[in-house]
C-alpha positions in Angstrom: -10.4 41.5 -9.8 -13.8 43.0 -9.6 -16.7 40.3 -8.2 -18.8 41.4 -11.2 -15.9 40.4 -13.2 -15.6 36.9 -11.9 -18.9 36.4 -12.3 -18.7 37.3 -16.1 -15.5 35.1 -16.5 -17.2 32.0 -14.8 -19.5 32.2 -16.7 -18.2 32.4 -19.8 -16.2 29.1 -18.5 -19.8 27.7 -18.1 -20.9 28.9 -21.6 -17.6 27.8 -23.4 -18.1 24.0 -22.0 -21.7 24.0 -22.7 -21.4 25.6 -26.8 -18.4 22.4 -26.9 -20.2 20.3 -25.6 -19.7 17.3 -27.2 -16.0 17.7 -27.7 -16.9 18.3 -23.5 -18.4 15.2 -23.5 -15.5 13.3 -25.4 -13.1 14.9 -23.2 -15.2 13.7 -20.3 -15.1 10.2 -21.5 -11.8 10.1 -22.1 -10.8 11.5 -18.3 -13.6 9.0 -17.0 -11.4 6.1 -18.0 -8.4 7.1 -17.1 -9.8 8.4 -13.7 -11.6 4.7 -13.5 -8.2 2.8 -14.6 -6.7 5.0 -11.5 -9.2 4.0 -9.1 -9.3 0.6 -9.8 -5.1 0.4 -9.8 -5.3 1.9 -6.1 -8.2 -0.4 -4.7 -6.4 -3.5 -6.3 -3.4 -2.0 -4.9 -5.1 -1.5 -1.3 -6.5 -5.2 -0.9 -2.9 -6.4 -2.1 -1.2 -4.6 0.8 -4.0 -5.9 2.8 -3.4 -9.7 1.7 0.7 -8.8 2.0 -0.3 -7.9 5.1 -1.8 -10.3 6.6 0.5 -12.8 5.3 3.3 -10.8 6.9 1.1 -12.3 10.1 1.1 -15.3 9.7 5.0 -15.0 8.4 6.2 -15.8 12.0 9.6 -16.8 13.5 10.3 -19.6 16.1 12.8 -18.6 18.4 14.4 -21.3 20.3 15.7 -21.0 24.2 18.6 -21.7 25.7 17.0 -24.4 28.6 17.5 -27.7 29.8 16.6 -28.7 26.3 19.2 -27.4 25.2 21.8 -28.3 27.2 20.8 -31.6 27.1 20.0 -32.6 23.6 21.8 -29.1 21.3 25.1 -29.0 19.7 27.6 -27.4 22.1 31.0 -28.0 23.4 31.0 -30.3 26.5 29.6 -28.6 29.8 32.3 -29.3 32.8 31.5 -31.5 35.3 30.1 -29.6 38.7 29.0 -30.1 42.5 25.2 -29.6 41.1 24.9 -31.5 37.8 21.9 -34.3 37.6 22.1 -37.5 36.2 22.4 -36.1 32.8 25.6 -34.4 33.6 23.7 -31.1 33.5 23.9 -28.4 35.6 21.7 -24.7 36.4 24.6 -23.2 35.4 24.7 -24.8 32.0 21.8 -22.9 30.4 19.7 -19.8 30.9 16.3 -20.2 31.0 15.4 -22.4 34.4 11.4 -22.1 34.3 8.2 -21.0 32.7 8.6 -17.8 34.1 11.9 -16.7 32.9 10.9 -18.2 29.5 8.0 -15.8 29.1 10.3 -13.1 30.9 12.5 -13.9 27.9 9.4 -13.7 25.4 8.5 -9.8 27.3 12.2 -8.9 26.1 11.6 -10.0 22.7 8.1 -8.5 22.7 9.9 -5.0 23.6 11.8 -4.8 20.2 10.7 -1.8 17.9 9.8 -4.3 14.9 8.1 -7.0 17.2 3.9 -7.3 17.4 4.6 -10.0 19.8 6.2 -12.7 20.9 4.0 -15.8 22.6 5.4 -18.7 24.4 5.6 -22.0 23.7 6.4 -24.7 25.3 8.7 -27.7 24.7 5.5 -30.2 24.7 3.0 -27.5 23.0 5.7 -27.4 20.0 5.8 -31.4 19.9 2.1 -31.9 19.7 2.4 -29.3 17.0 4.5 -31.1 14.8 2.7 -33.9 15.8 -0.2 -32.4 14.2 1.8 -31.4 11.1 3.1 -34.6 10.2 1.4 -36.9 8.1 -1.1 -39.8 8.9 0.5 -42.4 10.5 4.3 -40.9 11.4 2.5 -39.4 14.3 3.1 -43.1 16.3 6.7 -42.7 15.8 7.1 -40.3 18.1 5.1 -41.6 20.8 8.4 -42.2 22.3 9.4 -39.0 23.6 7.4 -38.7 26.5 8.2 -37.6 29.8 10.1 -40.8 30.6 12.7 -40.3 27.2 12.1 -36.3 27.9 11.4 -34.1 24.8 14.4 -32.4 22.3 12.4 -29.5 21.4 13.9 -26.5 23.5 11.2 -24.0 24.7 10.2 -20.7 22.4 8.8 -17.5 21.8 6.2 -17.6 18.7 7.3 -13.6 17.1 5.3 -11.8 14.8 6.9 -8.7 13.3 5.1 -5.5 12.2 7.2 -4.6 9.5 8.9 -7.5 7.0 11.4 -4.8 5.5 13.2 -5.0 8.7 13.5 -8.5 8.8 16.9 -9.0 9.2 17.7 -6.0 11.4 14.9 -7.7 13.8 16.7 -11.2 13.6 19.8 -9.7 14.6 18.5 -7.2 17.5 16.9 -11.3 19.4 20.2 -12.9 18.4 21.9 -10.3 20.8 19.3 -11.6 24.0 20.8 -13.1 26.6 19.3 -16.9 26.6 18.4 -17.2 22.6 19.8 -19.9 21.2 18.7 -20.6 17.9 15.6 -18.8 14.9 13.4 -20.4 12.3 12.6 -18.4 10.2 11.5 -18.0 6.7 13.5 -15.8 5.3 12.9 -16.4 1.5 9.2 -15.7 2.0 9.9 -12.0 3.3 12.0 -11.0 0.6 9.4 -12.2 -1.7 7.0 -10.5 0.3 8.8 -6.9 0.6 10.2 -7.0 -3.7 6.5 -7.5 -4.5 5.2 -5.0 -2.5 8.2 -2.8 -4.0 6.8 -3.7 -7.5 3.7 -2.7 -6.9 4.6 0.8 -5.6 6.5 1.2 -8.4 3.9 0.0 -10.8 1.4 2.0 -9.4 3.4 5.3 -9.8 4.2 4.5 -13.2 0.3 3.7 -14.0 -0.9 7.1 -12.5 1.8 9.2 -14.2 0.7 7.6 -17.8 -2.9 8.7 -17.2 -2.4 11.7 -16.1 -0.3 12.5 -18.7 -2.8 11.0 -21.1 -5.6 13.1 -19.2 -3.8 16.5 -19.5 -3.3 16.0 -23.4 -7.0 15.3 -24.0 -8.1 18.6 -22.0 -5.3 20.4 -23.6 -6.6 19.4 -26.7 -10.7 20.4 -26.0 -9.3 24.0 -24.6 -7.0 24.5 -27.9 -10.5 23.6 -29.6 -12.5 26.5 -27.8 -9.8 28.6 -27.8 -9.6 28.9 -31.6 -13.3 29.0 -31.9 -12.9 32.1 -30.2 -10.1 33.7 -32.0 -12.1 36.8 -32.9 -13.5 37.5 -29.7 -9.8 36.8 -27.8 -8.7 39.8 -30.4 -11.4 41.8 -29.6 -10.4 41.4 -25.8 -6.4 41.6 -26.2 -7.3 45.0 -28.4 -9.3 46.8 -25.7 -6.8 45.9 -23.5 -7.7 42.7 -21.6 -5.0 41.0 -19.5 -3.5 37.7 -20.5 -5.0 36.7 -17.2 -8.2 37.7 -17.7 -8.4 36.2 -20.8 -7.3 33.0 -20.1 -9.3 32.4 -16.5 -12.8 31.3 -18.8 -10.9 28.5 -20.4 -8.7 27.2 -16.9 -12.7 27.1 -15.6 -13.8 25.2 -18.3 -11.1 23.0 -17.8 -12.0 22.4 -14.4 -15.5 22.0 -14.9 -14.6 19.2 -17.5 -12.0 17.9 -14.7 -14.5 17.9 -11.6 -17.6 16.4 -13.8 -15.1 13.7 -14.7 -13.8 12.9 -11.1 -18.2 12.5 -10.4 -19.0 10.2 -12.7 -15.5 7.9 -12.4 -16.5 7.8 -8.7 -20.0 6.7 -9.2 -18.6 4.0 -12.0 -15.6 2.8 -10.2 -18.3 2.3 -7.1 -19.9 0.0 -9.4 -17.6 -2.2 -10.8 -15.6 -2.5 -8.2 -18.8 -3.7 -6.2 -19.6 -6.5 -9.0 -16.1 -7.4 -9.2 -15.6 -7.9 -4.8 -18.6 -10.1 -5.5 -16.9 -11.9 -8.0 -13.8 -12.6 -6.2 -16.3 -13.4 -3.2 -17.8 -16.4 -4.9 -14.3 -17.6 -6.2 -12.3 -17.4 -3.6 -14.6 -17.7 -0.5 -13.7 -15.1 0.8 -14.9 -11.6 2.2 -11.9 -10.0 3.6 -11.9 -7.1 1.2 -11.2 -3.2 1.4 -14.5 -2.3 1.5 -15.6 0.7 -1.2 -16.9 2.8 2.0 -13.2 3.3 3.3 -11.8 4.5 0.1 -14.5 6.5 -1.3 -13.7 10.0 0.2 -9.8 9.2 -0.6 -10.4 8.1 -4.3 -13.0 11.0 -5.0 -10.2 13.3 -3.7 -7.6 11.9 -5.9 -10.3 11.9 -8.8 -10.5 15.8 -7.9 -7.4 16.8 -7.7 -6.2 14.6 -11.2 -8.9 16.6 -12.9 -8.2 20.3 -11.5 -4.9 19.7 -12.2 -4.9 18.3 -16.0 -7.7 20.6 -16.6 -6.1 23.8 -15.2 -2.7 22.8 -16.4 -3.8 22.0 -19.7 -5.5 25.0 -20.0 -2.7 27.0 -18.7 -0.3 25.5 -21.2 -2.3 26.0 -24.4 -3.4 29.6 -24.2 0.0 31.0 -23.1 1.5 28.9 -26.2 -1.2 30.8 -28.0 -1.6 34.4 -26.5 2.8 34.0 -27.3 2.7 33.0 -30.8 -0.4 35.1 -32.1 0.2 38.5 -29.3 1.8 40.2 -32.5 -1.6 39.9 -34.6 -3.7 40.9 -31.2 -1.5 44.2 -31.1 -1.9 44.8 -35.0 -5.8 44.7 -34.6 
């Protein structure tokens, strides 16, 4: 195709949208609030993950080490008497972990794991002061007890945080299988809830977009069938002197786009705007300012603005005038 000819078709693109302009306008509308709906859904979407998220943080397991601890105070089968056993009828030999070192050697292990973030040690008397802490006021003093005379039950452990809760359980079983863990806390409940919500919301999300869009190709589809029949004579004219379907239908896929790229504009601009009154909003409830900020997103959501409208707009156009260059091509060739 010629430049000249390009020319001439864009502009009758521009002309077509302009002489329509208020079923344009309409159209327009109609894309703004689906686009708006769409950009919303994602940034709600994005500060859920980001509050999943960090709840998948603080989600962490407590796994317990096989020390003197244990061998002292867990359930086991009876140890046999040896040459080196204490007072307590414990001996080395009875447990793994000897010493602070080869607990946090343990801890590197764990660390090491694909799904781990990481794994921190603590202490037998760091995770009695901590449920210490936890308990209520007053059933603190009942513990006082376990001091270093009456020695501490809590075994030493390794704090993990894991990246991904989807692989909970595969994670749980890949520490079970280190040499010196004996027992896991964990709350498993809390990552299934975590992991079937975030599931929902994909799936929600999906569903939400595909609606619109839909909903957004049927109104440009329906502004395009407009122009197009406002310009039956001229389409005759054109399919007479021997115009190409493609060159016929290139104005109204540009007018489409026009309509689809002026929409994806102004839903950016809006979106920007309510979704800065509404962060405020949720600021002063909540307390809070951890947030996707709109900065972060805007590039992305104008994209996905851009692409929705090219696509329902040259789609749509697509669609009508080859329905309509098939059903009326007998009364182009008559003329």
């Amino acid at each position: 195709m010629k430049m000249r000819s390009f020319k001439y078709l864009v502009g009758e693109g521009f002309k077509s949208t302009w002489a329509n302009r208020l079923m344009s306008i309409a159209s327009i509308g109609v894309l703004v609030a689906c686009m708006v709906i769409i950009g919303l859904a994602i940034l709600i979407e994005q500060n859920v993950s980001l509050a999943l998220g960090r709840l998948e943080q603080e989600n962490t397991v407590m796994v317990y080490m096989k020390d003197y601890s244990w061998a002292l105070y867990g359930e086991h089968d009876a140890f046999e008497e040896k040459d080196d056993t204490d007072e307590n009828g414990i001996s080395p030999a009875d447990y793994i972990i000897h010493n602070e070192e080869e607990a946090k050697a343990l801890c590197e292990k764990i660390a090491a794991l694909p799904n781990v973030t990481e794994a921190v040690y603590v202490s037998g008397e760091e995770g009695l002061e901590s449920v210490k802490k936890n308990m209520f006021e007053g059933q603190a003093q009942y513990f006082e007890f376990l001091n270093s005379e009456h020695g501490n039950p809590l075994s030493g452990a390794a704090k993990v945080t894991m990246k991904d809760m989807g692989k909970f359980k595969e994670t749980l079983e890949s520490i079970k299988k280190i040499d010196g863990v004996d027992t896991i806390q964990s709350q498993g409940d809390l990552a299934e809830k975590i992991n079937g919500f975030k599931r929902a919301l994909a799936i929600a999300g999906v569903w939400i977009i595909s609606i619109l869009f839909i909903i957004a190709l049927v109104i440009v589809s329906n502004t395009i069938r407009v122009t197009m029949y406002s310009r039956k004579l001229q389409i005759s004219i054109m399919k007479a002197v021997g115009a190409t379907n493609s060159f016929i239908r290139l104005p109204f896929v540009i007018e489409g786009v026009i309509i689809g790229i002026i929409s994806a504009v102004v839903s950016e601009g809006l979106v920007f705007f309510v979704y800065r009154i509404l962060a405020e909003k949720i600021s002063e409830i909540l307390g809070t300012t951890q947030l996707v900020p709109f900065s972060s997103m805007a590039w992305y959501l104008l994209g996905v603005f851009a692409l929705i409208g090219v696509l329902s707009g040259t789609l749509g156009s697509i669609i009508i005038i080859r329905k309509y260059l098939r059903r009326e091509g007998s009364e182009f060739s008559a003329i």
